[in-house]
C-alpha positions as CSV (number, residue, x, y, z in Angstrom):
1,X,83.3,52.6,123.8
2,X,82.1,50.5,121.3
3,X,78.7,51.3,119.6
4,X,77.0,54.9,119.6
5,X,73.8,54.7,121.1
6,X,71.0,57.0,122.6
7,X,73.1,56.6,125.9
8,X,76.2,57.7,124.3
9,X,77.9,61.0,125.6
10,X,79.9,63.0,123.9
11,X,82.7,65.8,124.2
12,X,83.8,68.2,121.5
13,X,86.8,70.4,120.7
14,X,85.7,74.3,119.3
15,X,88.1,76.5,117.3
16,X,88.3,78.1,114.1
17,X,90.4,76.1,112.7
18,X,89.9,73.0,113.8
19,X,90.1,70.6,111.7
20,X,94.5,70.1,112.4
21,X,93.2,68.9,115.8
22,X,94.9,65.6,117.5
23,X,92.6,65.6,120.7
24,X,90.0,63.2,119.3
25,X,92.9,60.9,118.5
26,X,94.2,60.7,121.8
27,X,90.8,61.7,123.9
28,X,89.0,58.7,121.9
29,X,91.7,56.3,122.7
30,X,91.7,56.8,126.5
31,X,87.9,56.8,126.4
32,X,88.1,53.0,124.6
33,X,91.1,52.4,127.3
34,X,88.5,53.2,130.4
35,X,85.8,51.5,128.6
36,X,83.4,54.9,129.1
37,X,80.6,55.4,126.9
38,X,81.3,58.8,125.2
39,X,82.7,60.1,121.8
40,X,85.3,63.1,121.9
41,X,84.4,64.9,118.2
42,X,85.7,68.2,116.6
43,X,84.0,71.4,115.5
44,X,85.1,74.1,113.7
45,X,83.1,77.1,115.5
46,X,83.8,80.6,113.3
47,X,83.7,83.6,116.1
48,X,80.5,85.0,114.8
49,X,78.9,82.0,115.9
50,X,80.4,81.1,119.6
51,X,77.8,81.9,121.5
52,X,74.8,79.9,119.8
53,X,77.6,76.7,119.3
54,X,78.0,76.9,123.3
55,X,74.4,77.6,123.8
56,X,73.5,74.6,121.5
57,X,76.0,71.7,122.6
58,X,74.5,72.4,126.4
59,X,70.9,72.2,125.5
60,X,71.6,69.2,123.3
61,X,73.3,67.2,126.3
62,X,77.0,67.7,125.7
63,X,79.1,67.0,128.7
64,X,82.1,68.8,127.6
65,X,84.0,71.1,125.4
66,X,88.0,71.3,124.8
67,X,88.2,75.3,123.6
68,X,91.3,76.3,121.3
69,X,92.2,79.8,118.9
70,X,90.3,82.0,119.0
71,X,87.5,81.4,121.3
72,X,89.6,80.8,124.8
73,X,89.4,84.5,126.0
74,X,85.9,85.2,124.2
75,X,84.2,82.0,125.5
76,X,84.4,83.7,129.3
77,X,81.6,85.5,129.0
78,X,79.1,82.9,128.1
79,X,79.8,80.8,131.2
80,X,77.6,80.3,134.5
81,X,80.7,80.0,136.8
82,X,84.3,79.6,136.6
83,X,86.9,77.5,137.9
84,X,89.6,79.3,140.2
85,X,92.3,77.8,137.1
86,X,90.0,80.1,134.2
87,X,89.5,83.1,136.7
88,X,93.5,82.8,137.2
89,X,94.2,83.1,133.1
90,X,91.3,85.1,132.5
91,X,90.7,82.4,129.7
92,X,88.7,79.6,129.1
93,X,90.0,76.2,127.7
94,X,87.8,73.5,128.9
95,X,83.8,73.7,129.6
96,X,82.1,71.0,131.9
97,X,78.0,70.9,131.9
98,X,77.0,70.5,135.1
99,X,73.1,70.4,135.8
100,X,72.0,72.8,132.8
101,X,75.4,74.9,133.9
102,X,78.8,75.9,132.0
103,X,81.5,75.8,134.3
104,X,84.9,77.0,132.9
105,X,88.0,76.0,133.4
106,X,91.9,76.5,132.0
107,X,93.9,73.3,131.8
108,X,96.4,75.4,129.6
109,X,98.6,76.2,132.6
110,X,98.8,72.4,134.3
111,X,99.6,71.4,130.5
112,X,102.1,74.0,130.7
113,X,103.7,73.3,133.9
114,X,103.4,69.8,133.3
115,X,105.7,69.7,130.2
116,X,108.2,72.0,131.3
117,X,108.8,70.0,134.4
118,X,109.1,66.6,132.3
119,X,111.7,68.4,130.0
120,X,113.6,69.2,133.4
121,X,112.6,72.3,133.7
122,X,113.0,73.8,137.4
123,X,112.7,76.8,139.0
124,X,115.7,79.6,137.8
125,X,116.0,83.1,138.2
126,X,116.4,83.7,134.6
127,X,113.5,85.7,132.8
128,X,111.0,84.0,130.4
129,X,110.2,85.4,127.7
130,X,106.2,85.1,126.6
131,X,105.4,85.5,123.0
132,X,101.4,86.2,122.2
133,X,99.4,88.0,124.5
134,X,95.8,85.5,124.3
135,X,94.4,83.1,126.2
136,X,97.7,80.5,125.3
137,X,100.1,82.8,126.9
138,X,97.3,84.3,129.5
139,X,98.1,80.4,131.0
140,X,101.4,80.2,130.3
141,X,101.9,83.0,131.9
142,X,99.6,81.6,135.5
143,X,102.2,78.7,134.8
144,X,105.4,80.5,135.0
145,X,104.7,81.6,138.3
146,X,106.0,78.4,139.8
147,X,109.4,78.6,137.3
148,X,110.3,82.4,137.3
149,X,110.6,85.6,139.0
150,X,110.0,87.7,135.8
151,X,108.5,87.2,132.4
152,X,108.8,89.3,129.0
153,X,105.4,89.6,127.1
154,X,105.9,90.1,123.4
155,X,103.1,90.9,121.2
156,X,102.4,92.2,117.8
157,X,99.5,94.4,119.6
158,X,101.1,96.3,122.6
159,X,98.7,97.4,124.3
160,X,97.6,93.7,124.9
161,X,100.9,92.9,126.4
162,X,100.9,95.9,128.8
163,X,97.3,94.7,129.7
164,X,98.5,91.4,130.5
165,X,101.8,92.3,132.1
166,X,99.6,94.3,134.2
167,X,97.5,91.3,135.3
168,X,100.6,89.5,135.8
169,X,102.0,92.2,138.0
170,X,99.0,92.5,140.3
171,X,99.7,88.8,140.8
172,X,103.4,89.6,142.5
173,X,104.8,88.7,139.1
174,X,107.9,90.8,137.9
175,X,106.5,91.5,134.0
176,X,107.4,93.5,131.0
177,X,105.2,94.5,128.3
178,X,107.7,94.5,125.4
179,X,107.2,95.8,121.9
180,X,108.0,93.1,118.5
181,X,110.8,95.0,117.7
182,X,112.2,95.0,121.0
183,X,112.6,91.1,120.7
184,X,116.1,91.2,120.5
185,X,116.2,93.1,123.7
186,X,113.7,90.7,125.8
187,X,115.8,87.9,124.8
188,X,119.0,88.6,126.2
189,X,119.9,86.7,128.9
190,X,117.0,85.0,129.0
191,X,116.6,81.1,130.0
192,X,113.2,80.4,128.7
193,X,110.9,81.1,125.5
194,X,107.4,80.3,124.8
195,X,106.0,80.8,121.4
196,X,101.9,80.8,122.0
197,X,101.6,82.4,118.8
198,X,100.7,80.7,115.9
199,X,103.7,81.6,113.4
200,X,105.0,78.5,112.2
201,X,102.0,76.5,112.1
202,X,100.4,74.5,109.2
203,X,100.8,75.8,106.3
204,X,103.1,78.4,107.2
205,X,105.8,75.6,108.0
206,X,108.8,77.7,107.0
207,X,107.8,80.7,109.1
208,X,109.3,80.9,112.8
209,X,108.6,84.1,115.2
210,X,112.2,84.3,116.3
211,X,115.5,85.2,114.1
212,X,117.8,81.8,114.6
213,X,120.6,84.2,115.2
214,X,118.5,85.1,118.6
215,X,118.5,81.6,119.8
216,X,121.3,80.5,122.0
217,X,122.3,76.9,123.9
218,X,121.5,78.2,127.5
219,X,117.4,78.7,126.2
220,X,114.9,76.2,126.5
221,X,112.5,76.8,124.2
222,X,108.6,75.3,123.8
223,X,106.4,75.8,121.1
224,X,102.8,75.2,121.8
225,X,102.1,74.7,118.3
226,X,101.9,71.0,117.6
227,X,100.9,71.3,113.7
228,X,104.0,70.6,112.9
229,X,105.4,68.3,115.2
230,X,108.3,69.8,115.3
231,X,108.0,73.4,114.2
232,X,110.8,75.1,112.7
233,X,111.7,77.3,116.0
234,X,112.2,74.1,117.7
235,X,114.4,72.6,115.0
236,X,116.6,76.1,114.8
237,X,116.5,75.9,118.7
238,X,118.0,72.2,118.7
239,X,121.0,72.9,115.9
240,X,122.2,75.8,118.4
241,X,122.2,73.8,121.3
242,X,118.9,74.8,123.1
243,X,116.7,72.6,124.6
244,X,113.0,72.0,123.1
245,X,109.9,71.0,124.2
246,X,106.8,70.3,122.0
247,X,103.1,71.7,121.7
248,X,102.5,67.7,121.6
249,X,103.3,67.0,125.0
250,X,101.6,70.2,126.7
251,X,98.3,69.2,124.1
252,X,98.4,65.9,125.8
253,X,98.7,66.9,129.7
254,X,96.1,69.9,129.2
255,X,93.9,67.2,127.8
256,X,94.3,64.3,130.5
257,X,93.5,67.3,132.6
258,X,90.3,67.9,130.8
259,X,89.8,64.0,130.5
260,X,89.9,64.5,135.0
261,X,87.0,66.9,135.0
262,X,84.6,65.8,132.7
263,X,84.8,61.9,133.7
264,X,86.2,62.0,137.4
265,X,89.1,59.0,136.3
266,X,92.2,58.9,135.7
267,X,93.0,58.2,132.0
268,X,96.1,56.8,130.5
269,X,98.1,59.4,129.7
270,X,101.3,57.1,128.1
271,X,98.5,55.8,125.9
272,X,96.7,59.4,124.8
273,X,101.0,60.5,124.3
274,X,101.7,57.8,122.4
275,X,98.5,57.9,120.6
276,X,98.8,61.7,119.6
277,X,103.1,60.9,118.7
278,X,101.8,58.8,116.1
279,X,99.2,60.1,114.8
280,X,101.6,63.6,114.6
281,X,104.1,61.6,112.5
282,X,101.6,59.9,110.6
283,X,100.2,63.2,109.2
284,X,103.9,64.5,108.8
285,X,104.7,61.9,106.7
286,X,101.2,61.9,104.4
């Protein structure tokens, strides 16, 4: 894309906050790659306001949204269908217009899988262990289906984890609903952690939702926060031994995914990773 006109589409990302967001970086660059027409902008949508913001980017000729915290769960109910991925997760992370129509869909869980099985990732008989209980670990969750027998759900509000476990469990899934203080408990002999919570993200930089004295060499750990880069779980997780995966590179796949559905093309996905990289480093370093 070159110059906005009246024939210009565009594409947004919702949350609340927003504004730390790297998918215009690397959505806009594949978009000039493919030489398509469109803009990808950011929003910063508070909850009170979700439905008239979806309402309003439809009626106004919006071809797509990207949906982050806190809006991925709530978001469900103000779509015309959804896609067999957002009925899986019971969550909502990208929105196609189709003829006056929302459809939903979750691209969370192919971002997922995706970065777990370029980190090497295979399937183990080892639990994972799930911490957050919203419409991040709602995916992970789907995605860990392919990788592991049982998960551990760990959440600040119980009664959200059992709900989920229980969804999980209907799905053939061995899962635990496990109390915060139990966390010591879920993590033994575990082979996998995923933080979907947002402890550790910008500004809280020196905050991490595991004790480093829980982490061990065997664990693979991903973060799905990506403001940091690298989040200081992930650098505890690397001094013991463990290996780490970023929010980066599961922010990237989801959103090549969501790149697939709105525009029907294959985008560069080495150039929207590389993009986002430096752009992540660039704001590190500011």
């Amino acid at each position: 894309m070159t110059d906005i006109s009246s024939r210009t589409r565009f594409a947004f990302v919702i949350g609340d906050p927003v504004e730390h967001s790297l998918s215009p970086v690397f959505q806009n660059a594949a978009l000039r790659k493919g030489g398509i027409d469109a803009v990808y902008l950011a929003a910063r949508v508070e909850p009170g306001g979700l439905e008239h913001a979806v309402r309003g980017l439809s009626r106004l000729g919006c071809m797509g949204l990207n949906v982050t915290m806190p809006h991925k769960v709530p978001i469900v109910r103000f779509m015309d269908e959804l896609d067999e991925t957002a009925r899986s997760a019971g969550a909502v992370n990208t929105v196609k217009c189709v003829g006056g129509k929302l459809v939903g869909y979750n691209t969370d869980s192919a971002g997922v899988e995706e970065a777990l099985l370029k980190a090497g990732i295979r399937g183990h008989d080892a639990r994972a262990v799930v911490l957050g209980a919203g419409g991040a670990a709602r995916a992970t969750c789907v995605a860990l289906m392919k990788f592991t027998r049982e998960i551990a759900i760990v959440n600040r509000t119980y009664e959200t984890a059992v709900e989920l476990a229980e969804k999980m469990r209907e799905r053939g899934m061995g899962a635990e609903a496990v109390r915060w203080d139990e966390l010591p408990r879920a993590l033994e002999g575990s082979g996998l952690l995923i933080n979907t919570t947002s402890r550790g993200m910008h500004p809280a930089i020196d905050d991490s939702p595991v004790p480093k004295g829980l982490l061990r060499p065997e664990m693979a750990v991903l973060d799905l926060i990506y403001y940091p880069w690298r989040t200081r779980l992930l650098r505890e997780a690397e001094r013991v031994g463990s290996k780490t995966i970023t929010g980066l590179d599961v922010l990237v796949y989801q959103g090549a995914e969501s790149f697939r559905i709105w525009f029907e093309r294959e985008p560069d996905v080495d150039l929207m990773m590389s993009s986002a990289i430096e752009a992540a480093r660039a704001r590190e370093r500011a």
